[in-house]
KEDRENSE-366632 format. One line per 5 residues: number of its first residue (from 1); their letters; for each residue x, y, z of C-alpha. Coordinates in Angstrom, 3 decimals. Layout:
BEGIN
NUM	A	X:Y:Z  ...
This chain:
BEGIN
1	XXXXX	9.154:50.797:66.763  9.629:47.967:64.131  12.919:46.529:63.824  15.045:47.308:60.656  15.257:44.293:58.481
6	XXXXX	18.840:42.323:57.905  18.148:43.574:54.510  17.867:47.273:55.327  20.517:46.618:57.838  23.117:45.520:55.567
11	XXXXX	22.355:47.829:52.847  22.755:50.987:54.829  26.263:49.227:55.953  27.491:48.710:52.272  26.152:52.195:51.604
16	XXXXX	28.198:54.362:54.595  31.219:52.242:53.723  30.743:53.053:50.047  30.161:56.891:51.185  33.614:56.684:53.254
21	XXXXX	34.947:55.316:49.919  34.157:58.006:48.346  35.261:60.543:50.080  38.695:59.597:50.535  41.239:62.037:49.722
26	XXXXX	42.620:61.585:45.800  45.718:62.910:45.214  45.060:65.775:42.188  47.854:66.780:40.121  47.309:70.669:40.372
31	XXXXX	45.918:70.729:44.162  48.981:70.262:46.229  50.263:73.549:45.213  48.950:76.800:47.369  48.159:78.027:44.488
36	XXXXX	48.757:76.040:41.254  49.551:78.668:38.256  50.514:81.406:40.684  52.057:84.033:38.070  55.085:85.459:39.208
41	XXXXX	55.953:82.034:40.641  55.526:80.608:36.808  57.361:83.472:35.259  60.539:83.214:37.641  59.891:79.239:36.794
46	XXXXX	59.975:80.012:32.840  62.179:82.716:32.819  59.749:85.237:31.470  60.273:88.803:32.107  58.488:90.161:29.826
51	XXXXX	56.073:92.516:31.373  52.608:91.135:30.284  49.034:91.274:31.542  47.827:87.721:32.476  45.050:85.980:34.008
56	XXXXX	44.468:82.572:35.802  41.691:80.249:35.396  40.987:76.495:35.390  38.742:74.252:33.275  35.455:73.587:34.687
61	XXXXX	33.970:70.128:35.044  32.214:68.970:31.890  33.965:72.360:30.381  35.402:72.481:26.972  38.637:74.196:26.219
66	XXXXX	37.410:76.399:23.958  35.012:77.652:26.539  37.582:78.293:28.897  39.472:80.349:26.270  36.394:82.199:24.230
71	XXXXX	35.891:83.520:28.141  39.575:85.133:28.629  38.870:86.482:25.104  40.398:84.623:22.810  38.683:84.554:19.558
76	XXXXX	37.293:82.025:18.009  39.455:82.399:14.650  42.814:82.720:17.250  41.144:79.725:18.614  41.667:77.117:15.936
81	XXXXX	45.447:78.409:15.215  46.586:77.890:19.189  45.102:74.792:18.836  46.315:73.740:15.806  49.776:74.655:16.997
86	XXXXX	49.384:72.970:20.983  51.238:70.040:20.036  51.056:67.305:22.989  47.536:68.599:24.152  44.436:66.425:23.304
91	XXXXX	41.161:68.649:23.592  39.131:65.656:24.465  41.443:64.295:27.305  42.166:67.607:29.522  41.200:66.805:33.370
96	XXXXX	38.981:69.305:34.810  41.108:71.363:37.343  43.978:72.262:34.259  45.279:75.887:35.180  45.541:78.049:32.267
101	XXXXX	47.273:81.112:31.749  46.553:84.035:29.436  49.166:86.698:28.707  48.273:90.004:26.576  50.477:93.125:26.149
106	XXXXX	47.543:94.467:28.297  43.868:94.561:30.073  42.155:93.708:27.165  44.340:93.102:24.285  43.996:90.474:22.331
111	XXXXX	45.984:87.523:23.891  49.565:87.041:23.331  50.470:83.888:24.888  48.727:80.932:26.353  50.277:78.636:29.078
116	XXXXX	48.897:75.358:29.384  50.221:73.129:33.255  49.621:69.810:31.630  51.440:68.439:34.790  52.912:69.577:37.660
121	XXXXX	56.252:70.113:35.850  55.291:70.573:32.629  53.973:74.036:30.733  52.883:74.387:27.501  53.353:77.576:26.175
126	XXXXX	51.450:78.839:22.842  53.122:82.318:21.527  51.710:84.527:18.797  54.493:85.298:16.683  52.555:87.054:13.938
131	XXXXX	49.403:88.925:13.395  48.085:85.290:12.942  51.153:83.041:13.693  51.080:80.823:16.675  53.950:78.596:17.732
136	XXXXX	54.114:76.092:21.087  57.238:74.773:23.042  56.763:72.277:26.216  58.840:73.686:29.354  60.206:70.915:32.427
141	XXXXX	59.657:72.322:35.680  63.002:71.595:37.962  61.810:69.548:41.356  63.876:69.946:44.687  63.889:66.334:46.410
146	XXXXX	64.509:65.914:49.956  64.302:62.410:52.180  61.942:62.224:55.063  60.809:59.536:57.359  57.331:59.503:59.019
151	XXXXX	55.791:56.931:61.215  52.583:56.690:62.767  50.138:54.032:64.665  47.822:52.486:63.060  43.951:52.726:64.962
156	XXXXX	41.541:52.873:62.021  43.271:52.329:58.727  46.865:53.494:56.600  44.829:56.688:55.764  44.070:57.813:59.282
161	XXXXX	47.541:57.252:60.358  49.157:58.960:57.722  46.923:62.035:57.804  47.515:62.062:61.991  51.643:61.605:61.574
166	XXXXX	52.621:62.962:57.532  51.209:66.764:58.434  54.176:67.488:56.627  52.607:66.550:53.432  49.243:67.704:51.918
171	XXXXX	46.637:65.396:52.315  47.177:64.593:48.377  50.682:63.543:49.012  49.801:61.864:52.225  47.239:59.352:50.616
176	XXXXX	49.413:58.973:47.190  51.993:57.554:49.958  49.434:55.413:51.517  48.792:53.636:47.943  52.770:53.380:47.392
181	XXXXX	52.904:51.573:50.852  50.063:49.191:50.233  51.649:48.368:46.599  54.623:47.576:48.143  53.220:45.460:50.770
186	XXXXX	50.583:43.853:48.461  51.663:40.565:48.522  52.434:39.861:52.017  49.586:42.324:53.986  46.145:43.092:52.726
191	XXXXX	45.984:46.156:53.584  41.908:46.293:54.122  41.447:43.285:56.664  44.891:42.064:58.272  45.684:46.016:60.140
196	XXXXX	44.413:46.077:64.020  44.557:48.690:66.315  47.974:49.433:67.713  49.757:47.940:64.420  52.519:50.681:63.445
201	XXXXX	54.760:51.953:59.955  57.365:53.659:59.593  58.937:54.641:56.116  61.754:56.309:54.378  60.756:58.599:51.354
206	XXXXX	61.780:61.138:48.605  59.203:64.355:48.890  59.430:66.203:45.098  58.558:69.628:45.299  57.659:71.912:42.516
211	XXXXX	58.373:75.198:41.115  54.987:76.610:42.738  55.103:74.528:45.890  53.769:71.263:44.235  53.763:69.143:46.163
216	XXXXX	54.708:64.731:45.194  56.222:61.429:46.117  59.042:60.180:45.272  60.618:56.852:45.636  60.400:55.118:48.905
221	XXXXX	63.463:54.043:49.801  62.659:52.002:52.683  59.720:50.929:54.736  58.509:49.112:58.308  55.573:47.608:59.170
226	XXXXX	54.414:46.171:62.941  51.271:44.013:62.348  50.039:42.314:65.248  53.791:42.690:66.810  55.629:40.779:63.992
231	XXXXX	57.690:43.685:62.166  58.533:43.241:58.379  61.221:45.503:56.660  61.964:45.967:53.178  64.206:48.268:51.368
236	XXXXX	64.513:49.121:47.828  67.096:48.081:46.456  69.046:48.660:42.460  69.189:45.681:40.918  70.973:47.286:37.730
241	XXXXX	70.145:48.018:34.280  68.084:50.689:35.836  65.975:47.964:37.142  64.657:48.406:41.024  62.343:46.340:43.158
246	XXXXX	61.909:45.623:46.857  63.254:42.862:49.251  63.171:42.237:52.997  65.805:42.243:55.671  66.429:38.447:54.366
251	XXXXX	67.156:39.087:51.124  63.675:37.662:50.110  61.536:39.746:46.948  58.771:41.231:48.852  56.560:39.810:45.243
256	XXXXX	55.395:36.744:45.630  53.353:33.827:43.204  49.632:35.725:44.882  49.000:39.000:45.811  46.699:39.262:48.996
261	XXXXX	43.898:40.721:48.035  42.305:41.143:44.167  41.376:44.751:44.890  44.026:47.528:44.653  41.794:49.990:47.271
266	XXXXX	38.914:48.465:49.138  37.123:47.834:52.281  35.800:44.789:53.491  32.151:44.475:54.247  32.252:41.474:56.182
271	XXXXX	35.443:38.924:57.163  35.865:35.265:57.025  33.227:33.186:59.047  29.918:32.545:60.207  27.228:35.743:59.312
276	XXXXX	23.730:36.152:58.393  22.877:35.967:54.446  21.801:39.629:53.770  19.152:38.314:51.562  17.963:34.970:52.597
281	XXXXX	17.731:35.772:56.155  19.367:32.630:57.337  22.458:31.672:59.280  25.423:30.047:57.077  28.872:29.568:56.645
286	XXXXX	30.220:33.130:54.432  32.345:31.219:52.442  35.105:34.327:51.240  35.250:37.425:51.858  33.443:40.665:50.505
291	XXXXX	35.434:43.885:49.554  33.274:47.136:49.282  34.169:49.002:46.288  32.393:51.513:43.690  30.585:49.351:40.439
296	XXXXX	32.953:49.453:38.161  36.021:48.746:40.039  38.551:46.983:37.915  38.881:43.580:39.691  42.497:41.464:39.358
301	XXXXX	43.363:37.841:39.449  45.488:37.065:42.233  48.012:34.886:40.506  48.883:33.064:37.421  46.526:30.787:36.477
306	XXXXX	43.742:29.844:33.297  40.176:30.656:33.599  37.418:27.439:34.647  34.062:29.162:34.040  33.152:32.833:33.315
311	XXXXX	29.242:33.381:33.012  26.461:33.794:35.812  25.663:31.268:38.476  22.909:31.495:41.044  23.749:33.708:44.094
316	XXXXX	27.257:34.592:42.455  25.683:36.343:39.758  28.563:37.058:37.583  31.029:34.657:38.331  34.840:34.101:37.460
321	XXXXX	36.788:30.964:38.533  40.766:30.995:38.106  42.129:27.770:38.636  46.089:28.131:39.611  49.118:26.097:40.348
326	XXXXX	49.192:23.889:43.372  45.638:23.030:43.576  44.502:26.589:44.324  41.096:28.055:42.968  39.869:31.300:43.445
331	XXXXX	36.296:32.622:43.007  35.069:36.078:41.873  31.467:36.909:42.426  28.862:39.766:41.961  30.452:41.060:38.692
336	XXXXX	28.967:43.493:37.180  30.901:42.767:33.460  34.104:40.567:32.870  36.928:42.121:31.246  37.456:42.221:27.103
341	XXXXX	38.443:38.172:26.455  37.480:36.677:29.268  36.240:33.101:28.932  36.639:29.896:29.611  40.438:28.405:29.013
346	XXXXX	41.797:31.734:28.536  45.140:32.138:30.444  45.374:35.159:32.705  48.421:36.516:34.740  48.942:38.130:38.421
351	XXXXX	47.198:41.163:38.263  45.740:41.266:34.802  42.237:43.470:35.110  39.329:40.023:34.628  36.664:41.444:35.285
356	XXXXX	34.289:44.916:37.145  32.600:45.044:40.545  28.954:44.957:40.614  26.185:43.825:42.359  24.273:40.621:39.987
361	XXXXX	23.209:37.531:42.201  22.427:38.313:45.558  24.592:41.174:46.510  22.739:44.059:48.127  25.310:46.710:47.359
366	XXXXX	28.459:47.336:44.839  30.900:44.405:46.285  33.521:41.881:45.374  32.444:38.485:46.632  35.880:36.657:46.827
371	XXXXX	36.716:33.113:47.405  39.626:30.472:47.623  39.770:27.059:47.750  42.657:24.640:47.782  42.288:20.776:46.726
376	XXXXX	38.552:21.858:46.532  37.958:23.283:50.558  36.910:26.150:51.034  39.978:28.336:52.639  40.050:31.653:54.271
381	XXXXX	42.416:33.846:52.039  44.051:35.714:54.586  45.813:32.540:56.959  46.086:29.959:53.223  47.893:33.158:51.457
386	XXXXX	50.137:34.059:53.964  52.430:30.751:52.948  53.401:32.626:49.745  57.037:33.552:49.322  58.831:35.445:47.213
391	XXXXX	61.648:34.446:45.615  65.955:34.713:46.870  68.044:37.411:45.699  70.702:36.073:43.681  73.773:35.109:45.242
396	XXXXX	75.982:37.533:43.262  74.152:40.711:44.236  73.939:39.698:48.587  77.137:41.679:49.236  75.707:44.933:47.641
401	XXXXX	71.984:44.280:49.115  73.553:43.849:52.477  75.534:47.079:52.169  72.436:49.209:50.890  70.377:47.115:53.639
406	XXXXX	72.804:48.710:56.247  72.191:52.175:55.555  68.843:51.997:54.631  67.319:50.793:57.542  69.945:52.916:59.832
411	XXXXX	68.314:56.291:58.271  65.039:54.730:58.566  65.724:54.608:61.883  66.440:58.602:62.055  64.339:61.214:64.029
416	XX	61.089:61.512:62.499  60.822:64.851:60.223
């Protein structure tokens, strides 16, 4: 049998990781409710008792709203007028998925109110007052918050071990709390590389639930990590003015001058170190590291800094070099298009969007090609990042941060729910 090709090889890699990519679970705004626009749960919500005739339906991918209502019978003269009056809703940006609701006096009457769930916990009702009258008022669903802590081992990635420890939550909820996590933790943990078997979390959360069993996260309060047996807590903590942000058991801000990695979600196709050139066929030194991610993916800069070059360069294809403070330069390769303004001495900040995964240069697959280099030598991001500190809480607030610390981290420490 002849031998698959390094070519083939890492192309059918790229493409299963891509695949797993795809299907993780995305959090959807209407799914995390049994049943999203369940009708006597929405009337006891709005406090309609009128006794009305209604149907349930959803808009269809690619579907137009007026579709949607021309097929529960509303005209197409009524149409225009509940339009006209459904302040707050923009025809051309409704998500497929929306439930609507259409009330009539009865099984077949012309309709006689319209309920739009632009959110979880908000309705938009449409009422004909008139033979030709139509009038709209936007309702706030109330949410019941509880706290819960779950914790888990980590064997594969943050997903697995919240969908084998949050059953609690629908799998929406459970990876919406894996993104909060990894946001949290983005400047001292990349998320995609630095996790090993074993590693372990444990976190301290507000679950929101809706009016018809909706299900969403609230703040996390406080959180644990065990990477490689060296545990790092942080706790949020109310800095005043309505302002919040997270610090560590030493009073340190868990942002820092780089984030770890300049992908928000990813997967890394191959690590630090020596490997085979996809394309060329040869042994050499992978300078960087390669994130899988779907072409298109907004890529970030991973600090301050002012842009060296921005245009194609051999292998790199579409390249972006950031050079920031302290000798550091980083490299961004493979790009399929660099953000609006991009160019050479423009000035960029820590996280600002420069640029879109691709595949130019020699890339076999969608990836981020990443590199950093300090006083010009090549570095591997994950042990030359991991010197970046964030900066002291002020003296003045200590006594309060120490207090909230306390309690924090003791109900963190509570029974698993």
């Amino acid at each position: 049998m002849k031998k698959p090709t390094p070519r083939a090889v890492t192309t059918l890699v790229i493409f299963a990781l891509a695949v797993w990519a795809l299907n993780v679970d995305l959090p959807k705004p209407w799914l995390d409710a049994p049943h999203p626009l369940e009708i006597d749960s929405l009337q006891a919500a709005s406090g309609d008792s009128d006794s009305l005739a209604a149907t349930s339906d959803t808009l269809h991918s690619g579907e137009t709203i007026g579709a949607l209502l021309s097929r529960r019978g509303v005209s197409s003269s009524a149409m225009s007028k509940v339009m006209g009056a459904a302040s707050g809703l923009d025809a051309r940006r409704i998500p497929a998925g929306m439930p609507v609701t259409v009330r009539s006096d009865s099984t077949g009457a012309a309709p006689r109110e319209i309920v739009f769930q632009l959110a979880p916990d908000r309705l938009l009702h449409v009422r004909r007052t008139g033979d030709s009258t139509w009038t709209s008022n936007e309702e706030r669903l109330p949410w019941v918050t509880d706290t819960l802590v779950v914790s888990g081992r980590i064997d594969e990635n943050l997903y697995q071990a919240l969908d084998d420890s949050a059953t609690i939550l629908p799998k929406g909820a459970r990876a919406e709390l894996a993104w909060t996590l990894a946001d949290i933790f983005e400047y001292r943990v990349d998320m995609s590389r630095e996790l090993q078997p074993g590693d372990q979390f444990r976190v301290l959360f507000e679950r929101m639930i809706g009016s018809a069993g909706q299900t969403k996260i609230g703040r996390v309060l406080a959180a644990r990590m065990v990477l490689s047996g060296t545990t790092t807590e942080t706790v949020r903590f109310d800095q005043g003015d309505g302002r919040a942000a997270y610090f560590d058991a030493t009073g340190r801000s868990m942002q820092a001058a780089f984030l770890r990695a300049p992908l928000a979600f990813r997967r890394i196709s191959s690590v630090f170190g020596l490997r085979k050139h996809p394309i060329l066929g040869i042994w050499r030194q992978h300078q960087g590291t390669d994130y899988v991610a779907n072409a298109g993916t907004p890529v970030r800069t991973i600090g301050d800094g002012v842009v060296n070059f921005a245009g194609t360069k051999g292998g790199y294809g579409n390249l972006i070099e950031i050079r920031h403070r302290s000798g550091l330069v980083t490299r961004y390769g493979h790009l399929r298009a660099f953000a609006s303004g991009i160019r050479a001495g423009r000035v960029v900040t820590i996280g600002q969007t420069i640029g879109y995964v691709g595949m130019t240069g020699l890339a076999t697959g969608p990836h981020l090609h990443f590199e950093l280099l300090v006083d010009g030598t090549q570095k591997d991001p994950a042990t030359a990042l991991k010197k970046s500190a964030g900066a002291p809480l002020a003296a003045a607030d200590r006594p309060r941060f120490d207090a909230q610390l306390t309690i924090l981290l003791a109900s963190l420490g509570k029974a698993q729910a």
